[in-house]
N, C-alpha and C positions, 0 to 999 in steps of 0.2 A: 957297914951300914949303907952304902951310897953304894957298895955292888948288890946287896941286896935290893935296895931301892932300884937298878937299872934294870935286876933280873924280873922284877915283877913289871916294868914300863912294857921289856921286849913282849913278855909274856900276854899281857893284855893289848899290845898292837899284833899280836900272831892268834891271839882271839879274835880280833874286829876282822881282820883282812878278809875273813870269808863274807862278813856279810854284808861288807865295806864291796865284795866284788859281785855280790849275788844284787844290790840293788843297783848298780852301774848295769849289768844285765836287763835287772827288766826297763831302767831307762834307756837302754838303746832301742831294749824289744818293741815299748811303747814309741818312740820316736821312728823304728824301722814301720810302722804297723800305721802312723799317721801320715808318712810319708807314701806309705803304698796307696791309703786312702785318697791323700791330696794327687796325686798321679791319676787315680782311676776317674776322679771327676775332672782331672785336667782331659783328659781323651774322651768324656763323654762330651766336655763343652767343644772339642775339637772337631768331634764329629756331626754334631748340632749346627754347630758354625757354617762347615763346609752343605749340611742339607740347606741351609736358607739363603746363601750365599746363591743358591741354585733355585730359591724359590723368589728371588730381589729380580736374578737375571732375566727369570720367567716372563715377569712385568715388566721391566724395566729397559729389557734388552739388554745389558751391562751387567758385572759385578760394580761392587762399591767399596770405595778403601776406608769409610767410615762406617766402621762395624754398627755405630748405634743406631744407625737405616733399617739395620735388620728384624728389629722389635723384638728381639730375645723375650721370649719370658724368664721371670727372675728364675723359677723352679726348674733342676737340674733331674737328673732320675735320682742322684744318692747327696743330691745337697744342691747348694743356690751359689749364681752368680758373685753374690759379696762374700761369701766364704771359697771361692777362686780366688779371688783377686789379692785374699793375704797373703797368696802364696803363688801367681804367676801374673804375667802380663802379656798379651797375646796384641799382635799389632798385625798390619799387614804389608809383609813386605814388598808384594810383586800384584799388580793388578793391569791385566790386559784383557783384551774382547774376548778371548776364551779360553780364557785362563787365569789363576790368584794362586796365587800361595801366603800361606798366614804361618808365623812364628810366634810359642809362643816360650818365653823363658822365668826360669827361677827369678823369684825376688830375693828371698834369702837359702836358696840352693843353686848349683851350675846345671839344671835341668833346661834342656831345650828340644822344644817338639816342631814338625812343621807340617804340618797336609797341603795337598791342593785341591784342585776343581774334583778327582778323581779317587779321593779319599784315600790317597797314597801317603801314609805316615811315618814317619822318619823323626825316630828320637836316640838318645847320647845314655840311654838307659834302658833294661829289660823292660819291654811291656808288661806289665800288672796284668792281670786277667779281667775283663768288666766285672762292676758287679750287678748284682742280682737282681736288685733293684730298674736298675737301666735296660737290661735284657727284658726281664718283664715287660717293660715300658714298651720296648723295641716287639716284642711279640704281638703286643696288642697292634700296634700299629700297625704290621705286616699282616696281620689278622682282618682287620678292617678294611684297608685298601683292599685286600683278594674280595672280598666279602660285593666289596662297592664294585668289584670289576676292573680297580686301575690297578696297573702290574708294582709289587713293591719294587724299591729301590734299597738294597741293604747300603750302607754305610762301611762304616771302619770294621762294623764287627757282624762279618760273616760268617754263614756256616754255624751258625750259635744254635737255629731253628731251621726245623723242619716241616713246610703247611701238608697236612694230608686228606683229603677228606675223607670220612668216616660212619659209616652207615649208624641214624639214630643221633649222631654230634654235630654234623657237619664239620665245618672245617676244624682241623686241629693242629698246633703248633707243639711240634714236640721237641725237646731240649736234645742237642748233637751232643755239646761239650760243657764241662764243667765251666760255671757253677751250675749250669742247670741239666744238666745230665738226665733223661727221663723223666723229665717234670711233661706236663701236658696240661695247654691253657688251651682254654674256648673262650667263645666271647658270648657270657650269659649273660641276662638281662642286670643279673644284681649286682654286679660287678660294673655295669655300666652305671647303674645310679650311683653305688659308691663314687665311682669316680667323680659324677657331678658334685656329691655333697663334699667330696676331698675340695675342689674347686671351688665350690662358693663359700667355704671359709676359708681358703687362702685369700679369696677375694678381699671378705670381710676383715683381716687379717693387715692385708697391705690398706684400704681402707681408713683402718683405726691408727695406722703408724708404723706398726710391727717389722717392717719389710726395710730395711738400714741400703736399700738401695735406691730406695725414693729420692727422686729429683727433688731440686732446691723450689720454691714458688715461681711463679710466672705470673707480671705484670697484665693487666686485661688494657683495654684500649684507651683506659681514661688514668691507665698508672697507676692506679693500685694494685695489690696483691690480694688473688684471693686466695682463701684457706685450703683448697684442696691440691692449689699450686697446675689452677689452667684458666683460662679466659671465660668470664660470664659472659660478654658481648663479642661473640666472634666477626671477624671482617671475610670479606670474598677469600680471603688468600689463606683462610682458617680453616674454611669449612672445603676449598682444594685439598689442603696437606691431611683433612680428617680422611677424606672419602679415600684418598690416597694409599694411605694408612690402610683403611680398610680392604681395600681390594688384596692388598700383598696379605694381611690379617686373614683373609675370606679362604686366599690360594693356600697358607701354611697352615689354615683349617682339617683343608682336606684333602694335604698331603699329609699330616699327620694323623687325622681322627678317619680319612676316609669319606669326609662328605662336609657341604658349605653349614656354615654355623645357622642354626633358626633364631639367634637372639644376638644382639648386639655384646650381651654381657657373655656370653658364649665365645667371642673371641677373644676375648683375656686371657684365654688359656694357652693360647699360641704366641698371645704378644704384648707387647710391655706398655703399649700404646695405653690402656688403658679405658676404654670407651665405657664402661659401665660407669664410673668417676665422673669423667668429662660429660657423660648427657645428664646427670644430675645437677653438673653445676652451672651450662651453660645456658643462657639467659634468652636471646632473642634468636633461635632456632628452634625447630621443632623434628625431631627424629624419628621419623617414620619406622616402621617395624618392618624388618626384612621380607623381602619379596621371594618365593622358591619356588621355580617351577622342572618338571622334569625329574629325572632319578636317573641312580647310577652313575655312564658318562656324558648322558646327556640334560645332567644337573644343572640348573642356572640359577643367577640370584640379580637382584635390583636392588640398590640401596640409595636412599632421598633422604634428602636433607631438605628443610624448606624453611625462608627466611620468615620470622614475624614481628618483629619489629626493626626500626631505623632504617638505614642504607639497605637491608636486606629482605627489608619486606616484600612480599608480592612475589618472592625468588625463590627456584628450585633450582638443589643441585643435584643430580642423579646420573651413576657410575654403574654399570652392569659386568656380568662375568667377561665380556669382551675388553674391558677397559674403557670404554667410551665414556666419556664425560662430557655431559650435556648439563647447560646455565639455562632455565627458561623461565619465563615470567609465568605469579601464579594465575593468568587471565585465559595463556594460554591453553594449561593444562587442562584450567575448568570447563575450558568450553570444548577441548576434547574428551572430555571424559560425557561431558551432553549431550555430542555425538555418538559415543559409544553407548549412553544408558537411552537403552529405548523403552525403556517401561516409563521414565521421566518425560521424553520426548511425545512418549502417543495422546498421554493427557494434557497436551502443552500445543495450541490451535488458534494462527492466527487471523481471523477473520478481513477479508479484501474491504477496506472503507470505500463505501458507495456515494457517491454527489447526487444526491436525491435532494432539488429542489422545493421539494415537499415538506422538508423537515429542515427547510432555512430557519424558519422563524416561528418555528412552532416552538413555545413557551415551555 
């Protein structure tokens, strides 16, 4: 009885074994297949990294060893910043006048990567191939610069695209190497508003909450918190670190899209800063609408801030594509702009008072 009973035990563990080893299979498959994905957006954030590091220096003169200068936007090509982060940490380890090098490592694997200034990357692992998503990404870009006149900068992943121009298409980016092997993008109008409307619901999106890498709140100047988590009453030293902001936001505009933003809420898309948010919520500023003059390379832009109420009234601050930042009173401006509007001026006459004894004491 009790060998009978052990020959049926062996017999039903030599039944399970196969499919006892067939889902151990596809649990590795699925886990080999998450792990190529967490790799391939660890190298697109690598290579992101290293372009803005290059667009901080632009402005700045300097790289910077705290990455969060850089105004990352949250959106990756094939996924977001907080879905990095479950799975590496990138610091910086070396930062000199022309030169950085960034590392970034496993948190729960022994994966370790490192670029520098020159998009030289060095990992302890096969590289994954980009994927398709980020190439696209990467096309348009390269697409646009040519388009605007400035010469692209490829990145980590070269040699991916080919620009041709094309009688009837104009320029064309056609695919070298897998994954996009004979693929062929233009840059057609509908494709660009898509893209806008992809944008203004991510906006909408981190906006409403959605976006798990939003900052904690921030106190305004009388120590409260407000809801959107930034200062309703800005001080002098606020609306410096905005315009700031902006200028580096204006340059990763259009190194990446090819040309300076025409709306404030247009540069969200390059950076984390936020400014569509912050001119909603803050209080005694008034944000002027972007200034554009020129095309191509010889594009410029003007961006004013101006104080309207408390300490900051009467106050303009304005930052141009040179960097210059200029504080002026609003008395001043007004009375240059009186001298510039002559149509104001011709009707505006003021007559010499004459001492005409005549009219002393005339009633």
């Amino acid at each position: 009885m009790h060998l009978i009973t052990l020959t049926g035990l062996v017999f039903c563990l030599v039944a399970a074994l196969p499919h006892y080893g067939a889902k151990n299979a596809l649990q590795v498959s699925e886990e080999m297949k998450d792990r190529q994905v967490g790799r391939q957006l660890l190298l697109e954030a690598m290579d992101k990294l290293s372009r803005y590091q290059g667009y901080y220096a632009e402005v700045n003169g300097r790289f910077t060893r705290d990455l969060s200068r850089l105004s990352m936007p949250a959106q990756l090509g094939s996924g977001t910043w907080e879905e990095l982060r479950r799975d590496y940490e990138i610091s910086v380890l070396e930062v000199h006048p022309n030169r950085f090098l960034l590392l970034a490592t496993g948190v729960n694997n022994s994966d370790r990567v490192t670029i520098d200034e020159s998009f030289r990357l060095n990992a302890n692992f096969v590289l994954p191939p980009p994927s398709r998503a980020y190439l696209v990404e990467e096309a348009d870009r390269l697409l646009r610069l040519k388009q605007e006149g400035i010469e692209p900068k490829e990145g980590v992943f070269t040699r991916f695209w080919s620009l041709t121009p094309e009688e009837g298409a104009g320029l064309v980016a056609v695919g070298q190497r897998p994954p996009v092997m004979g693929e062929r993008r233009t840059l057609e109008a509908r494709r660009e508003v898509a893209s806008l409307f992809s944008a203004v619901g991510n906006q909408v999106k981190d906006t409403m909450g959605f976006d798990p890498s939003v900052s904690g709140p921030a106190e305004n100047s009388e120590g409260a918190k407000t809801s959107a988590g930034y200062k309703e009453n800005l001080e002098s030293k606020d609306v410096t670190e905005w315009l700031q902001a902006a200028q580096l936001a204006q340059l990763s505009h259009r190194r990446e899209l090819g040309r300076y933003a025409k709306r404030w809420e247009d540069l969200d898309r390059v950076s984390s800063y936020r400014f569509g948010d912050r001119m909603r919520v803050a209080r005694n500023v008034r944000v002027h609408p972007i200034e554009l003059s020129g095309q191509g390379k010889r594009s410029a832009y003007r961006l004013t801030l101006e104080g309207t109420t408390g300490d900051l009234m009467g106050e303009q601050f304005v930052i141009d594509d040179t960097g210059t930042m200029r504080q002026v009173r609003y008395t001043e401006s007004l009375i240059q702009q009186l001298q510039s509007n002559t149509n104001l001026l011709e009707n505006f006459q003021i007559n010499p008072i004459v001492d005409d004894p005549a009219q002393k004491y005339r009633p």
